[in-house]
N, C-alpha and C positions, 0 to 999 in steps of 0.2 A: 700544901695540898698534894705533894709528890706520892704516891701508891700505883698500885696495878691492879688496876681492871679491867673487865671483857670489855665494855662497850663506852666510849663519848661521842655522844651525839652532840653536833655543834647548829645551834642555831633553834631556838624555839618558838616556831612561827607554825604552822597547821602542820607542815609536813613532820618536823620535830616533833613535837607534842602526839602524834599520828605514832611514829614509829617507838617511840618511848612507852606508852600504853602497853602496844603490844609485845615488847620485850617485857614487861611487866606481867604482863599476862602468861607469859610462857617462862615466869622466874627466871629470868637473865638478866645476871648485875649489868647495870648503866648508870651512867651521868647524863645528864640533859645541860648543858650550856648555851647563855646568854648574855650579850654582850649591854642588853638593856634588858628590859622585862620582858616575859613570856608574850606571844603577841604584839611585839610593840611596832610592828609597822601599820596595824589598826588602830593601836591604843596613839601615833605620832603624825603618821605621816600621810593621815589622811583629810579632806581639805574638809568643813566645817559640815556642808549637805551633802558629803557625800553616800550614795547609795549602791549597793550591789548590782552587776547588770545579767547575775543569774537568778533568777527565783527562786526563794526560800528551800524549798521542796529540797534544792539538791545541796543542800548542805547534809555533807556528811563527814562526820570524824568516827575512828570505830568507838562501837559503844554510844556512840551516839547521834541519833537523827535529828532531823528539824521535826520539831514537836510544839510546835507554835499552831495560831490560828490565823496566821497569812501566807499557806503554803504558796500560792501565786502572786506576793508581795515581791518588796527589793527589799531585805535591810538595811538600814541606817549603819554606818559605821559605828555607832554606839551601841546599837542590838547587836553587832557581830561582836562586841568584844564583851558584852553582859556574856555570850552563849561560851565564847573562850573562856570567860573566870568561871562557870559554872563546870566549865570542862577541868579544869584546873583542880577546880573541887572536888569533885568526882575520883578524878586517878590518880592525884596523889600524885607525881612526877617527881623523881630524885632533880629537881630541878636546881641549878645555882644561877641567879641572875647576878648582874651586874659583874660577867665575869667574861671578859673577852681573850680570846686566844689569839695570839700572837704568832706563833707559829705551830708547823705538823710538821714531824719529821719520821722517814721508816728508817729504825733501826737495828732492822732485822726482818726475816719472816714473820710477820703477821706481829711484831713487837712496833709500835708506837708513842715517838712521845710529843705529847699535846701542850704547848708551853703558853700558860696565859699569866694574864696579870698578877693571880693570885697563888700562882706557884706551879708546878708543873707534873702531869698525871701521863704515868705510861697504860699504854693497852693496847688488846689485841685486835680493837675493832675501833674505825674512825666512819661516822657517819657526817658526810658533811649538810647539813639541812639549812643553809643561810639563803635559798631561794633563788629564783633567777633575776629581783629586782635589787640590788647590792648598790651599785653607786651608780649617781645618779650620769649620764650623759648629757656633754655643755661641752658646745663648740673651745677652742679654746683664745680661736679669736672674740669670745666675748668680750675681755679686759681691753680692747681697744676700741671701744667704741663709750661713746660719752658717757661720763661719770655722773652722770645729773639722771638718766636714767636706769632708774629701778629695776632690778633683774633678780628674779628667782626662779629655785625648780617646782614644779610642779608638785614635789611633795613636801614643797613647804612654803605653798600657796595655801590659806584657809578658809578667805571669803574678801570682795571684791574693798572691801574696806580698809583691809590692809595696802591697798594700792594708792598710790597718787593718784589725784583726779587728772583727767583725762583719756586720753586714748592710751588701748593695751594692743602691747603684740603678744600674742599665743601662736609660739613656735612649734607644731608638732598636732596633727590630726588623727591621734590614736584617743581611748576611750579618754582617757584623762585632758589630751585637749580640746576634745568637742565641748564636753562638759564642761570644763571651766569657760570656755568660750561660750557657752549656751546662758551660763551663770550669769558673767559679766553682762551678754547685752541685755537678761533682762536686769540687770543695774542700772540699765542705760548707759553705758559704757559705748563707746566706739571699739572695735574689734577688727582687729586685722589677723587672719589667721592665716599661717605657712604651714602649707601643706605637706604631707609625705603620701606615700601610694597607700595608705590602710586601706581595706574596704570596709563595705556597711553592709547591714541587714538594717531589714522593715522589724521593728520592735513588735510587729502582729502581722500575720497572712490568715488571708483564709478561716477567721475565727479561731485563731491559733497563736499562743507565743510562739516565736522562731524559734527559743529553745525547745519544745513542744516536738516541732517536727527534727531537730538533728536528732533530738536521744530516740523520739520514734525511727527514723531511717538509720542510729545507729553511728550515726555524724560522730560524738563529740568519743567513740571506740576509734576511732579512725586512729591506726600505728602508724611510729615514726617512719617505718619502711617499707610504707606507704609510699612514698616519696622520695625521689632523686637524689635531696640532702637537706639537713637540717635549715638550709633557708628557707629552700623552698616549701618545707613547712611550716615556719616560724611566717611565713609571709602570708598565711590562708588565714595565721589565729588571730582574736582577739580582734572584731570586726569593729566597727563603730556605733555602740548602743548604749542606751542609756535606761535607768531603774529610776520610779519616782513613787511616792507614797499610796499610787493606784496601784494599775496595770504597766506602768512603762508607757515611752513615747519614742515615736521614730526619731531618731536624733542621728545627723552625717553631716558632709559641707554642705550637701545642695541647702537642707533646711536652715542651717546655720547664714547663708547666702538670702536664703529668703527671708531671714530675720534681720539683715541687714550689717552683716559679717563683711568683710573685703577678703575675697581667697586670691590667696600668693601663692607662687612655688615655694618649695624647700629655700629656706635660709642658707645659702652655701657662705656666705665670707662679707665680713663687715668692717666697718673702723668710725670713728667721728657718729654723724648723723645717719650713714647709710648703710645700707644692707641689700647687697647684691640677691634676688630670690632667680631660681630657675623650676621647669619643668611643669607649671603648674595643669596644664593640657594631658600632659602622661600621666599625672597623681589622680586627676579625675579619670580618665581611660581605668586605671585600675583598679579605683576603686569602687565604678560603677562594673568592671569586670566578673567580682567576688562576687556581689549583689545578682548580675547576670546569670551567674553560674549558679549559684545556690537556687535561686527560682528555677531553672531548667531542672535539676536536683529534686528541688520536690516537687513538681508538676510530674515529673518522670513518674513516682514513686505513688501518687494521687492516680495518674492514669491508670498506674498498673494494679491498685487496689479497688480503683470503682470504675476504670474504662476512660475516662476523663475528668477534666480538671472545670468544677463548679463555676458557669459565668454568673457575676452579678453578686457574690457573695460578700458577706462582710469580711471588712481589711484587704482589700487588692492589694494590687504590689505597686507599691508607688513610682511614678514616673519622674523627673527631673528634663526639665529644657536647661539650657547655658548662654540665654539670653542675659546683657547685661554683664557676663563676667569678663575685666578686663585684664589681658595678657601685660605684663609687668616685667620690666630684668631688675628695676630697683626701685627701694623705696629710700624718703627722706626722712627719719622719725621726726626729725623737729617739723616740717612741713604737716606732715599726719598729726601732728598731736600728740604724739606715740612717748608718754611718759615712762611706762611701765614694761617688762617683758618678763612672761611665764615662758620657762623653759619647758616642754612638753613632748619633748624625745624621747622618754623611755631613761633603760638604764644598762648601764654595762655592767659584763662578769668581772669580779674583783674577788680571784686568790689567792691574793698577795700572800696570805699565811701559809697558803701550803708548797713546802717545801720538795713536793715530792712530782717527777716528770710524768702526771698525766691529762696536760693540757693540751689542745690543738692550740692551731697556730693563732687561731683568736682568741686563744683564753681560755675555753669552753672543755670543761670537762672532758674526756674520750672514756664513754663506759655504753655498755649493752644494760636497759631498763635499771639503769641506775649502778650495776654492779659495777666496779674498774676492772682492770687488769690486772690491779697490785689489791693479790688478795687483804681482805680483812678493811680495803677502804670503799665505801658506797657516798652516794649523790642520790638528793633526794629533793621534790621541789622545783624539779626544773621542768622548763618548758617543753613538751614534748618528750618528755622522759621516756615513756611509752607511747603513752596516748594521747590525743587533744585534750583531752580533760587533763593532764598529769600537774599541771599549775593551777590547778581551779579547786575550789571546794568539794567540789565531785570527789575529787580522786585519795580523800583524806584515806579512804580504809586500802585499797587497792595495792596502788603501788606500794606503803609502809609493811602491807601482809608479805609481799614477796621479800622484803628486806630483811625482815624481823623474821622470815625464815628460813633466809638464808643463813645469817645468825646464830642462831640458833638450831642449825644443822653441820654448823663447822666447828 
């Protein structure tokens, strides 16, 4: 497969497929690569009910919008990837699946060569589009801790039935492990959940999705440099909320606590039976923080369009007491029950293939809205690329327009 082309785009998941179109649209040769199928972190790696936790409405890919009749629905993982093979059909994408790249190397000004399993293609443009959820994160004291229990990651967890009976630990209180925590207890599952600092929003204010009010005040435009540094915005996104075949429901620990969840600190270090947790007093401080902050945010925004903020309205902002939660430094899994464990940490950057020095020192890409330093190579996909939205559905046409023309302007 060795030639020369303008463009390989690596990775064909929303933001690939996103910026492949529009190279297309402005007739500029590409390749589109993937190391599984187009989609395939919808089409694999998601658990059996799982649902969207933004409403329909804002799906966008260019050329094409949500044109359904559940604009204020959540889709099913199955309805998001009917709309991705529809898209597939639509534009036609010089797409190769099942073709993984092994390594990227510069060899030269704006000359690259892209070495995958199927042979190896030079060009003048490397767009890397593999996302910001790449592999997954796991302690790597898990292997010392008893082999009798069951341990997987959260994206490839599918429904509580795949589990041993008994009690589950769900390590990690970001969207993926409320939810599957929310899942299991109604299983009737016993549930122990370790916590991290996420925060939450109320899944409705004020006769309002909270998605509602950020795109009204402008919220999910909010730039990376905005902010001090890429943590400290990485640490605002991705709240704790859940999508279900209504409207959505408030879903966080406190509700999860009231459904009869056990909340722990963070899982810091385990071996045998036990598992050392810390911190769990500071994880709620912050993530009733986010919650705090955001309400000030839109009341602020509410006063200053109608003078004040409506008492008695439908959807308040819900309150949380911390009655009953008890502070912990360890648990015994065989004591608890605790057969099972969903890893629910999220995931880390993994560029192993690219050969070339523009990573920071955690990994993490170094580029201004996607572009690098080393011309002719872009990043696209990732979290706060620009904006809050730049990982989300939202930002299918946005960010890819500015890539695809710069592209196409060089």
């Amino acid at each position: 497969m060795q030639q020369l082309i303008e463009t390989v785009i690596i990775g064909a998941g929303q933001a690939g497929l996103a910026v492949s179109h529009l190279l297309t649209r402005a007739s500029r040769e590409h390749l589109l690569l993937d190391r599984a199928r187009a989609a395939s972190a919808w089409r694999d790696k998601r658990w059996d009910s799982f649902r969207l936790v933004l409403p329909n409405r804002y799906w966008c890919m260019p050329g094409m919008l949500y044109d359904g009749a559940e604009p204020d629905g959540f889709m099913a993982a199955r309805e998001v990837v009917e709309r991705f093979d529809r898209y597939l059909g639509k534009t036609r994408p010089p797409l190769h699946e099942h073709t993984a790249v092994r390594r990227v190397l510069l060899q030269g000004p704006r000359r690259f060569l892209v070495q995958t399993d199927r042979g190896d293609l030079r060009c003048r443009n490397v767009v890397v589009a593999t996302g910001p959820f790449q592999t997954p994160a796991l302690p790597a004291w898990r292997h010392a801790l008893d082999a009798e229990v069951v341990q997987l990651h959260s994206e490839q967890y599918r429904n509580p039935s795949q589990l041993p009976p008994g009690a589950v630990l769900v390590a990690g209180s970001g969207q993926s492990g409320v939810q599957i925590a929310e899942e299991l207890l109604r299983d009737g599952r016993r549930v122990l959940l370790c916590t991290g600092g996420r925060g939450w929003l109320p899944r409705r204010y004020l006769g309002k999705d909270i998605t509602a009010w950020y795109a009204e005040m402008g919220l999910f435009e909010t730039r990376i440099d905005e902010f001090p540094s890429l943590a400290a915005a990485r640490a605002s996104g991705f709240p704790q909320l859940a999508g279900d075949a209504a409207l959505g429901h408030t879903l966080n620990v406190h509700t999860l606590a009231q459904a009869g969840a056990v909340l722990l600190g963070r899982a810091e270090q385990g071996a045998g039976h036990e598992i050392r947790v810390a911190g769990l007093q500071a994880n709620l401080d912050a993530a009733d923080a986010v919650a705090a902050r955001a309400k000030g945010l839109i009341d602020e925004h509410i006063a200053r369009r109608h003078g004040s903020v409506p008492p008695g309205s439908d959807d308040p902002w819900p309150l949380y007491g911390r009655g009953g939660i008890e502070q912990r430094d360890s648990i015994d899994l065989r004591r608890e029950g605790v057969r099972s464990i969903v890893w629910a940490g999220g995931y880390r950057p993994d560029y192993a293939f690219l050969d070339i020095p523009v990573l920071d020192a955690d990994g993490r890409p170094q580029h201004r809205r996607g572009v690098s330093e080393v011309p002719g190579l872009f990043f696209i996909g990732l979290e706060w690329l620009h904006r809050r939205k730049s990982s989300t559905l939202m930002a299918g046409d946005e960010d890819a327009a500015l890539i695809a023309a710069t592209i196409a302007a060089g």
